[in-house]
N, C-alpha and C positions, 0 to 999 in steps of 0.2 A: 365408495368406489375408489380406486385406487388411481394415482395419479403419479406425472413424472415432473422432476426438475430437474435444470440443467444451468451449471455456472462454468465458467471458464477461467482460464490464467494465461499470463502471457509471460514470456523470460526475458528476464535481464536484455538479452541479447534484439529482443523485439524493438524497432526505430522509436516508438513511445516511448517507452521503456529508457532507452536513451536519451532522450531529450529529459525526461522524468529524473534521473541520478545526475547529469549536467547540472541541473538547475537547481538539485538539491544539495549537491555540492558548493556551490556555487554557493548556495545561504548558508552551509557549515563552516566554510572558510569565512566570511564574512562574520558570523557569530562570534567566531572563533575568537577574533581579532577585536571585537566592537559589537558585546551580549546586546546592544542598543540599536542596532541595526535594523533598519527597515527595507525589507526587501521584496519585491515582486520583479522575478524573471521566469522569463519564456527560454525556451531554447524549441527551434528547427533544426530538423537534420534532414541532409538529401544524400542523392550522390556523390560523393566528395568535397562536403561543403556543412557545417557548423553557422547556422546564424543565431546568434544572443541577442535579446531584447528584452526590456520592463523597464521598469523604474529602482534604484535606490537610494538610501537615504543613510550616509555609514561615515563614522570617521576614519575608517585602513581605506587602502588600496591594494586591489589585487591584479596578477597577472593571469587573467581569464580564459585566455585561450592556453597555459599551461596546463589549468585545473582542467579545463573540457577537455584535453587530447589524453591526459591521465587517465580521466574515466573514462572513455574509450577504451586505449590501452588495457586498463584493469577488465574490462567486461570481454573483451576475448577480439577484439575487431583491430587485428596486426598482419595483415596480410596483405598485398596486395589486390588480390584474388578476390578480395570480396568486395571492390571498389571503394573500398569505405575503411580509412586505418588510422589512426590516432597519431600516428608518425605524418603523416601528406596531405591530411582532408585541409580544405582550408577553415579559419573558425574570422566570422565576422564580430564585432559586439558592437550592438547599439547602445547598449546600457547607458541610463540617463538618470537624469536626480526627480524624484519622489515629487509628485506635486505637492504645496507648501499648503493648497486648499484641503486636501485628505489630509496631513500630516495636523492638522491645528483642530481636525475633530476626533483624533487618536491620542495626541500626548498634552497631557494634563500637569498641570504644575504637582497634584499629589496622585500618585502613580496610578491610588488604589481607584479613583475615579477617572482613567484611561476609558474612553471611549471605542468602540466596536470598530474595526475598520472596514464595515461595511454590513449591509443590510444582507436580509437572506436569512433561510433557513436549513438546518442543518439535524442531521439522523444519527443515533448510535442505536447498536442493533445486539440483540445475544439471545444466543438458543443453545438449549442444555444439551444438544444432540451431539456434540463430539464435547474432548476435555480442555480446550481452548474456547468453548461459547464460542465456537464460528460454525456455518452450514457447512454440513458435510462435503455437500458437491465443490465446494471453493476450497473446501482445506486439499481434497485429494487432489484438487485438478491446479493446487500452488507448491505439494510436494513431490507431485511427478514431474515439474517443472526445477524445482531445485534439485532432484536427481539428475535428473539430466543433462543440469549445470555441473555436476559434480562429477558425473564421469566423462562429459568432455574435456573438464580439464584434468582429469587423471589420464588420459591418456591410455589406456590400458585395454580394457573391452571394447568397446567402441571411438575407432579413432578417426573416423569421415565427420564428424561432428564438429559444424559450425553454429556463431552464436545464435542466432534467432530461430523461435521456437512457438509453438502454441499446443493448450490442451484443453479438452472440452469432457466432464462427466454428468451423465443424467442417470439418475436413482431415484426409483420406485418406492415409493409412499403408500403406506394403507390409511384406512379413514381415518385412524389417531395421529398423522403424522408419524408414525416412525419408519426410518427407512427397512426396506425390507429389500433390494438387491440393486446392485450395479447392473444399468438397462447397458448402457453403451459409456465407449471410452473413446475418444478421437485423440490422437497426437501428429503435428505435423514437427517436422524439424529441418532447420537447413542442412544439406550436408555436401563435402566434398563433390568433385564431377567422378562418375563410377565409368565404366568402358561398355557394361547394356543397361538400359533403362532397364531393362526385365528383369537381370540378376538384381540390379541396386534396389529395386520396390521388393524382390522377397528378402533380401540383406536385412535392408530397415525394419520391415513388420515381424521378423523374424528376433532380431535382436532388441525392439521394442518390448514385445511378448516375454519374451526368456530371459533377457536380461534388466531392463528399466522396470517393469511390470513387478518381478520378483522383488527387487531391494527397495521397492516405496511398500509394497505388501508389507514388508519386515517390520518400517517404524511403523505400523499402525496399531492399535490394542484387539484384541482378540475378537471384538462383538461389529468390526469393521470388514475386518479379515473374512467374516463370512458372510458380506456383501458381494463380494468376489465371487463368482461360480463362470460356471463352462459355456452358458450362453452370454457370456459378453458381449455384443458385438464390436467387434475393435475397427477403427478408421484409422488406417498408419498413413501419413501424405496421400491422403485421396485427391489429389489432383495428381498425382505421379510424381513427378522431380520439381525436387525444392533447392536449389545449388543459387538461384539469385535469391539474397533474403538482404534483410538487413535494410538501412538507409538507401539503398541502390535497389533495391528492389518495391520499399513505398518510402515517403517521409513521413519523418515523424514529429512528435509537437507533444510540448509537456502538455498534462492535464488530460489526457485524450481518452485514458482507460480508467474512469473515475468508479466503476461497478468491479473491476478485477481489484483494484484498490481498495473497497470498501468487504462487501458480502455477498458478492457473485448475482446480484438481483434477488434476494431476500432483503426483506425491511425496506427500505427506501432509501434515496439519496435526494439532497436537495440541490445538486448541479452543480454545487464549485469543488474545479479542482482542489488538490492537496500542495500538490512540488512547487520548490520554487517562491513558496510566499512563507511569511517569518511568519508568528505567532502573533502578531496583533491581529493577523488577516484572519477574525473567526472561521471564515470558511475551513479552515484545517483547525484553528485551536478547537475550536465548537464541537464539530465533529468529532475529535478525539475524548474531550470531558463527555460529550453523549452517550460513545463507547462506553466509557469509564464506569458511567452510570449505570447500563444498560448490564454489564458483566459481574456489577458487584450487587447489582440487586436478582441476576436471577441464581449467581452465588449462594446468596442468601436465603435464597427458595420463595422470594415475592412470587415468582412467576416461573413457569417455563421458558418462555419466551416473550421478548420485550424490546419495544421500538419506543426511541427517547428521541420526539424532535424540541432545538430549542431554536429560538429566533432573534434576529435584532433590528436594527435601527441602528443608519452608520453615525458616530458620534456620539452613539448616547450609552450609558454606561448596563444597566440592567436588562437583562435579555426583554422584551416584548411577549415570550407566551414559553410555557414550557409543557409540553403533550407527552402524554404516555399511553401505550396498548399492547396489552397483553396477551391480545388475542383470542382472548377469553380461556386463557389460562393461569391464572390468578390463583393464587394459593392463599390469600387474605380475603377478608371481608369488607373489604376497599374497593369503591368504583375507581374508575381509569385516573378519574378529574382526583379523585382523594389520594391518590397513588402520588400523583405526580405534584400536588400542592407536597405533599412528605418531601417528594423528592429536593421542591423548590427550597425547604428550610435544612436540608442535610449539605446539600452542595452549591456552595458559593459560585453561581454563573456569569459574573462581571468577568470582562477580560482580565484585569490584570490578574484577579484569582486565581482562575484558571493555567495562568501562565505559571505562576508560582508552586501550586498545586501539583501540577503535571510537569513541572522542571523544564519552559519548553523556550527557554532562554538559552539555551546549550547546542552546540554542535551535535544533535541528534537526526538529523534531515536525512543522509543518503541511505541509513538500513533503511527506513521509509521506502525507497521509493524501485524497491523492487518484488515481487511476490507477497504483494498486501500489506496495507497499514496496520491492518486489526489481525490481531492471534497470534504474534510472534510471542516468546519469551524474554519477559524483561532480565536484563542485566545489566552492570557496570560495565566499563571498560577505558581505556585508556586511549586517545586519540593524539594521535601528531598532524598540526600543521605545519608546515614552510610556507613562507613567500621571500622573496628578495626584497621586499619593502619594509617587510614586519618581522624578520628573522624567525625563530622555530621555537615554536610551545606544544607544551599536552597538554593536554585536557582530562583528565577523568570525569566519566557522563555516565548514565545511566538513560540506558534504550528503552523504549516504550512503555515508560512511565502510565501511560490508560491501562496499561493488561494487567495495572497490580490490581490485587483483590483487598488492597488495603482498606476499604469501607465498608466490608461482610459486617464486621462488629456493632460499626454504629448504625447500618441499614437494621440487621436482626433488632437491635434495642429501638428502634425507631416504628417496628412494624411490631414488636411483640413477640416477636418469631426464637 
């Protein structure tokens, strides 16, 4: 019988959201300056008002409320108008040093026996159904999101477009799993104040439709494209007017959208945020080698589809259990338990491995921590910081180091495949 799912995305411009690139900012600058830095920061945002808070543990110094009024700035929030501007908010920091009891069951006199910085379990997740191994429903409902970032700040077609945004798609499954139509599309978006609410609701649904609708259609490949048909049913701001959004309209709090950040409610999550915390803190490293795993085995054709949870124990160096399921689509002759012992001897799951592995020592943090950690395209690139305490460096980095498919070779020779 045929069934629906539904994921969602939230923009840049969303008060999560914000607090999410503050805080991730926040650990790139810090990296930037001192790869050895241990970081766990919060960021709140309200109406007119920035508060920092966590622990670290770093040898620079930064001017914090520069960096957070920056990323404000850069994400579109310069107005007065919207209560909320990176020029006037106030920005508080509590930030404090790293407890010395955590830090003495993390750093090890020999790196490679670095302890876990904290207990917990963690999911990587990947399904062949789009060309990124992510769920359909999360990749379309994360690039109607970044269009919509894209042509508010072109300025051009639609110019009532303020930052904060949300989108929601549910698609029709038959009993093997494969999608078979777009059920419904919901998009809200803040926008300027209009002269009738009447004209401004058919404005928006109108240029939603005909304009955002058509250019996310475009980048999609052709066997997507005709998910798309004439009973869509579309939600455009079904509460009516969306003109308060933003920090003024709810606060927001890093960590808060951990399912838009992972696979839209596919596969599982094991509860810890991502932003904001360095790479010792498995709950983000873990997570990402899961990923890592989860993409290059079903590359490989192990599986269709595959949930890689690993686990720890804070201080201790070797994960405590490593789980695999396939869902029962397995393309070996390997139970779940045999799968995932393979996995254990292929990929090195000790923190410091991991760190090394996935390059996660780098000022890589703020593309994170907008429109999903998982699915992007890995690249190089070149980064600049400032501070006035630590004067100005680049960096060249490479972005989402989990999405290579760099272990297809050894997974296939591994499985026979």
């Amino acid at each position: 019988m045929a069934y629906l799912f539904t994921s969602e995305s939230v923009s840049e411009g969303h008060p999560d959201k914000i607090a999410d690139q503050i805080s991730d900012t926040l650990l790139d600058n810090f990296l930037a300056f001192d790869e050895n830095s241990k970081v766990a920061c919060e960021t709140l945002v309200t109406t007119g008002q920035v508060v920092l808070a966590g622990e670290v543990r770093s040898d620079t110094y930064l001017d914090v409320q520069t960096i957070a009024r920056d990323v404000i700035n850069d994400i579109g929030y310069t107005k007065g108008a919207y209560k909320f501007s990176g020029d006037s908010c106030g920005v508080i920091s509590l930030i404090h040093e790293q407890s010395q009891e955590i830090n003495q069951g993390v750093d090890r006199g020999n790196k490679e026996e670095q302890g876990a910085g904290d207990q917990g379990m963690m999911f990587g997740y990947a399904t062949n159904e789009t060309h990124n191994y992510m769920p359909l429903a999360l990749d379309i409902s994360h690039k109607i999101l970044i269009e919509l970032a894209k042509i508010r700040r072109e300025e051009k077609e639609i110019t009532y477009l303020r930052p904060d945004s949300k989108s929601q798609v549910t698609i029709e499954y038959n009993d093997e799993n494969i999608p078979q139509k777009i059920v419904s599309i919901v998009v809200s978006t803040q926008h300027d104040e209009f002269d009738e609410d009447a004209a401004m609701q058919k404005q928006i649904e109108k240029d939603i439709r005909e304009i955002l609708i058509p250019r996310v259609k475009k980048q999609l490949p052709e066997y997507v494209q005709k998910l798309f048909n004439e009973d869509i049913i579309y939600h455009i701001n079904p509460t009516g007017k969306f003109v308060i959004g933003g920090p003024h309209g709810d606060a927001g709090l890093t960590g808060r959208k951990i399912i838009v950040d992972t696979y839209g409610g596919k596969g599982a999550h094991g509860g810890g945020a991502f932003s904001g915390k360095d790479p010792s803190k498995v709950d983000r490293s873990a997570a990402y080698a899961a990923r890592h795993i989860a993409k290059n085995l079903v590359a490989a054709g192990v599986a269709d589809e595959i949930l890689v949870q690993v686990s720890y124990a804070i201080g201790v160096v070797e994960p405590t259990s490593i789980f695999v399921d396939t869902y029962g689509t397995s393309k070996v002759d390997l139970k779940n338990g045999e799968i995932a012992k393979k996995v254990a001897e292929i990929f090195d799951m000790r923190p410091a491995a991991i760190e090394d592995r996935l390059k996660l020592r780098n000022p890589i943090y703020r593309e994170t921590a907008a429109y999903g950690h998982m699915g992007k395209e890995p690249k190089t690139l070149t980064k600049v910081f400032e501070s006035p305490y630590n004067g100005r460096i680049s960096k060249e980095v490479e972005l989402f180091t989990w999405e290579k498919l760099d272990y297809v070779d050894k997974v296939k020779e591994a499985f026979g495949l």
